[in-house]
C-alpha positions as CSV (number, residue, x, y, z in Angstrom):
1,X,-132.1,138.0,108.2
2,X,-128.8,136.9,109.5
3,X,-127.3,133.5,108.8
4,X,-127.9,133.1,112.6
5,X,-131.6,133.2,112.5
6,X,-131.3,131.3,108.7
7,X,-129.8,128.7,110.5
8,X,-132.1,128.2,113.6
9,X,-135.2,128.2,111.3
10,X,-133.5,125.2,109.3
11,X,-133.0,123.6,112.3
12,X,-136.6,124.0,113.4
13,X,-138.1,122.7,110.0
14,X,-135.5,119.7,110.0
15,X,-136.9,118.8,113.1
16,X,-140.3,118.7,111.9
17,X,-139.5,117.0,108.7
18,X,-137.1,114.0,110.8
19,X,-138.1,114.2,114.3
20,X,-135.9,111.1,115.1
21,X,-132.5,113.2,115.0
22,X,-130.5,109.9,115.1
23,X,-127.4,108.3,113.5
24,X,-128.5,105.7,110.9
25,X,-125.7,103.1,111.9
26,X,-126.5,100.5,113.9
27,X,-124.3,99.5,117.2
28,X,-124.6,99.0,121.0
29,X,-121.2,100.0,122.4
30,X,-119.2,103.0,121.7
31,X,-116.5,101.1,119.9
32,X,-118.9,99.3,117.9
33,X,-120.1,102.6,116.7
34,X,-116.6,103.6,116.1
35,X,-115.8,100.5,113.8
36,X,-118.8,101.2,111.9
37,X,-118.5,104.9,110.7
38,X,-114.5,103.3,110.0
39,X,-116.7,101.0,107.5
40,X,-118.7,103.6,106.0
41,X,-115.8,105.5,104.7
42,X,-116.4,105.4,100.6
43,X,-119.5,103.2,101.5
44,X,-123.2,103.5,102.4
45,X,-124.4,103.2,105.8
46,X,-126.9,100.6,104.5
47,X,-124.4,98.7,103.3
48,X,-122.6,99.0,106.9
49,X,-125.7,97.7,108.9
50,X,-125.8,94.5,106.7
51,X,-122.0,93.7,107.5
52,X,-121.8,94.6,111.1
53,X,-123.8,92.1,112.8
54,X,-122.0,89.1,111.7
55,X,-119.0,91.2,112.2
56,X,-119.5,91.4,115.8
57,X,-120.8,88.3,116.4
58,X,-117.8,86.8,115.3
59,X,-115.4,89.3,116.9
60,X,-117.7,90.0,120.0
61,X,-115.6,91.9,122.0
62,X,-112.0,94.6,121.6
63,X,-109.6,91.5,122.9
64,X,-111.2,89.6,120.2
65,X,-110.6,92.6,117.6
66,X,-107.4,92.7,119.0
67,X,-106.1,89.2,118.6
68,X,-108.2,88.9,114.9
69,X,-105.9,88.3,112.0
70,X,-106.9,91.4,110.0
71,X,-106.9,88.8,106.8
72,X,-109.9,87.4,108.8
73,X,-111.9,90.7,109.4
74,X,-111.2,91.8,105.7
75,X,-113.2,88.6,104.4
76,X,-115.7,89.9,106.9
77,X,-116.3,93.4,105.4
78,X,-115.1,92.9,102.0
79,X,-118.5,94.1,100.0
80,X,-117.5,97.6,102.3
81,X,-114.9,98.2,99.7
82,X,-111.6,99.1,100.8
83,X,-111.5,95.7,103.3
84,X,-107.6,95.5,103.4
85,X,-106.8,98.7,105.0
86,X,-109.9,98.5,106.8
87,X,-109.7,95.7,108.5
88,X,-106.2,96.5,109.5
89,X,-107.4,99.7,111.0
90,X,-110.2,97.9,113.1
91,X,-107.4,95.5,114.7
92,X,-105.0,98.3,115.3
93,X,-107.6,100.7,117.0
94,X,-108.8,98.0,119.2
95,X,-105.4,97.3,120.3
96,X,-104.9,101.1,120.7
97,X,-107.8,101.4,122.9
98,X,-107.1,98.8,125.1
99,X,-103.8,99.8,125.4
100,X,-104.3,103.3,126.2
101,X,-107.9,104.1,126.9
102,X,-108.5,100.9,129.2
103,X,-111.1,99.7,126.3
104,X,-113.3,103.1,126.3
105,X,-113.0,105.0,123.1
106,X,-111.8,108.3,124.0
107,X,-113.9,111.4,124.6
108,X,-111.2,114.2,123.4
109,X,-110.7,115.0,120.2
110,X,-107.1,114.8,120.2
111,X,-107.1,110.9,121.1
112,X,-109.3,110.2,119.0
113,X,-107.7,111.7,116.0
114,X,-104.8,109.2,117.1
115,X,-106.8,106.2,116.3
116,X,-106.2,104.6,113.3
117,X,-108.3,105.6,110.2
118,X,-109.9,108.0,112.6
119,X,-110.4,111.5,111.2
120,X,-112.6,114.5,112.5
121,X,-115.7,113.2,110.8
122,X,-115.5,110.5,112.7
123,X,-114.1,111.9,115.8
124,X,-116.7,114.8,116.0
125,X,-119.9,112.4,115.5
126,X,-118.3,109.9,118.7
127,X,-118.5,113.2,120.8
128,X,-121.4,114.1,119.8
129,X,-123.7,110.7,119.7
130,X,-121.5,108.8,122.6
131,X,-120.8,111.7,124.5
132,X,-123.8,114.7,124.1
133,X,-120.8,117.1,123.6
134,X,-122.4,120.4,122.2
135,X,-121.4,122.1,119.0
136,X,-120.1,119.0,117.1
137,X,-120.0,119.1,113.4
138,X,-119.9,116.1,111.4
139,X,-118.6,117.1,108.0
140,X,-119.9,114.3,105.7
141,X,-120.9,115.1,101.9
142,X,-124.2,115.0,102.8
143,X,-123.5,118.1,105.5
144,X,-120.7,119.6,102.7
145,X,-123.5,119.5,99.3
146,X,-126.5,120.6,101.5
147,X,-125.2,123.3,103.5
148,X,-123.6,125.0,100.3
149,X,-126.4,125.2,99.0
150,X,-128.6,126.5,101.5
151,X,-126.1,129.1,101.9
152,X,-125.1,127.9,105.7
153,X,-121.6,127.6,104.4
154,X,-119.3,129.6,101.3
155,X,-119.7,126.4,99.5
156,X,-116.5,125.1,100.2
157,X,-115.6,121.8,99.5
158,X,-113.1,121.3,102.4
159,X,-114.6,119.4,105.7
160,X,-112.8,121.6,108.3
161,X,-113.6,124.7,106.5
162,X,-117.3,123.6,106.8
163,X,-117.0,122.5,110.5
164,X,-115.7,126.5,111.4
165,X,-118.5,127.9,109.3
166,X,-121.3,125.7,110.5
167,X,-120.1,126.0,114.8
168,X,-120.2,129.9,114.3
169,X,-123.7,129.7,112.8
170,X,-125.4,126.3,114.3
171,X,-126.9,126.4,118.4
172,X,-124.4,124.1,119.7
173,X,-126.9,122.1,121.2
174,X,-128.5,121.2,118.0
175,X,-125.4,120.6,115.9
176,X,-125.1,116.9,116.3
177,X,-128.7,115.8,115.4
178,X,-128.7,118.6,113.1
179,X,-126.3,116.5,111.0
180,X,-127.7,113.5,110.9
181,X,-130.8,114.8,109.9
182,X,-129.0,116.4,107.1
183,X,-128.4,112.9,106.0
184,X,-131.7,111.6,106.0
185,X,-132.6,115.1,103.8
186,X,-129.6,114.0,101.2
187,X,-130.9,111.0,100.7
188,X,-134.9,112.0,100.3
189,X,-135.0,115.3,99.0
190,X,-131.9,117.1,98.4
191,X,-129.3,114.0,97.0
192,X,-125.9,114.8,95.0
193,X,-128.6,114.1,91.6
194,X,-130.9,116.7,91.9
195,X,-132.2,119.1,94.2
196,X,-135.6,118.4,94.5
197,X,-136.5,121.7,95.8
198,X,-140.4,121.5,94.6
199,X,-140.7,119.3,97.3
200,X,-138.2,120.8,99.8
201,X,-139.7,122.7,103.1
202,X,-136.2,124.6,103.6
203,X,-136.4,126.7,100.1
204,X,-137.6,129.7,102.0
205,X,-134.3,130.0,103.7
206,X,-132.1,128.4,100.4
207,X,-130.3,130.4,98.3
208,X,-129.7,127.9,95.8
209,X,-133.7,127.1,95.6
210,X,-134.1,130.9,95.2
211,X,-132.0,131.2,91.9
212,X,-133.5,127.7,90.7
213,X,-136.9,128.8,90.9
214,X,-135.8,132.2,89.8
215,X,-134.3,130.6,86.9
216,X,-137.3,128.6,86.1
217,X,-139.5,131.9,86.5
218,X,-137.2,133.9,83.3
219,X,-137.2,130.3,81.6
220,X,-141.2,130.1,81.4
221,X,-142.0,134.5,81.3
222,X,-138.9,135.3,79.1
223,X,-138.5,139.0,78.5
């Protein structure tokens, strides 16, 4: 079976296993989503959701991101970890994007890899949740452990190298919630720990499953 076929059947049994194929960050306007996968960097998105509202109730609005003393946002996202330099990315890219988006965060991938703190992780899960563009690939280490091991990928550690692999093999269409619902399966079932592939409905299609159970197979009938 080609990796192809692999592929579309994972995406078919994700979809049964999380039919909500959403992002798990809470926001209501594009830049507010922006801000918060900015936040998330080195930090969980739980952690995120619990900062953000008083966040933006206090900064309610990109002029007021704009005009913040960054000293000011840091003391509001400190428990994110790494509150200095993001705080000053938050003012900066709301300056940016009133300056030279008219206060819309961008749509192409080349202005919004001009945004401060803003890398193709990022950029790619904007185009895909803000703007439905097909075939986006959000590299996260969620996306990176899983899709090694299923085979989807060569294993490689490196984001971009798992972006190309994944767009040649993924339906475009389903790429974007295809992700996310890779995140909700790191966390449940197949987390950085342990590979709980007893209780994992992809292990027909998984190569690391198949030498797991293999190896538990020669481990309990030794030769």
């Amino acid at each position: 079976m080609s990796k192809k076929n692999d592929a579309l059947a994972i995406v078919n049994a994700l979809k049964e296993l999380y039919p909500e194929g959403i992002c798990s960050l809470n926001y209501r306007k594009d830049y507010e989503l922006l801000f918060s996968v900015r936040l998330s960097a080195q930090c969980t998105d739980e952690r995120v959701n619990k900062v953000t509202p008083e966040l933006f109730a206090r900064f309610p609005s990109l002029e007021a991101f704009a005009q913040a003393d960054p000293a000011e946002v840091g003391e509001c996202i400190r428990s994110c970890g790494f509150y200095n330099t993001k705080s000053k990315d938050l003012v900066l890219c709301a300056q940016m994007l009133l300056r030279d988006y008219g206060g819309k965060v961008p749509r192409e991938m080349d202005s919004l890899l001009k945004l401060p703190g803003i890398g193709r992780k990022t950029a790619n899960l904007i185009r895909g949740d803000i703007y439905g563009e097909p075939g986006c690939v959000v590299a996260d280490t969620h996306c990176i452990r899983i899709t090694g091991r299923l085979g989807l990928t060569d294993g490689t550690k490196d984001p971009a190298k798992v972006e190309d692999q994944l767009r040649r093999v993924l339906p475009p269409e389903e790429s974007n919630d295809f992700c996310h619902r890779l995140v909700l399966h790191g966390r449940a079932v197949c987390t950085a720990r342990e590979a709980r592939c007893g209780l994992c409905p992809l292990t027909p299609w998984c190569t690391y499953a198949k030498k797991e159970f293999k190896k538990q197979s020669a481990d309990t009938y030794p030769h």
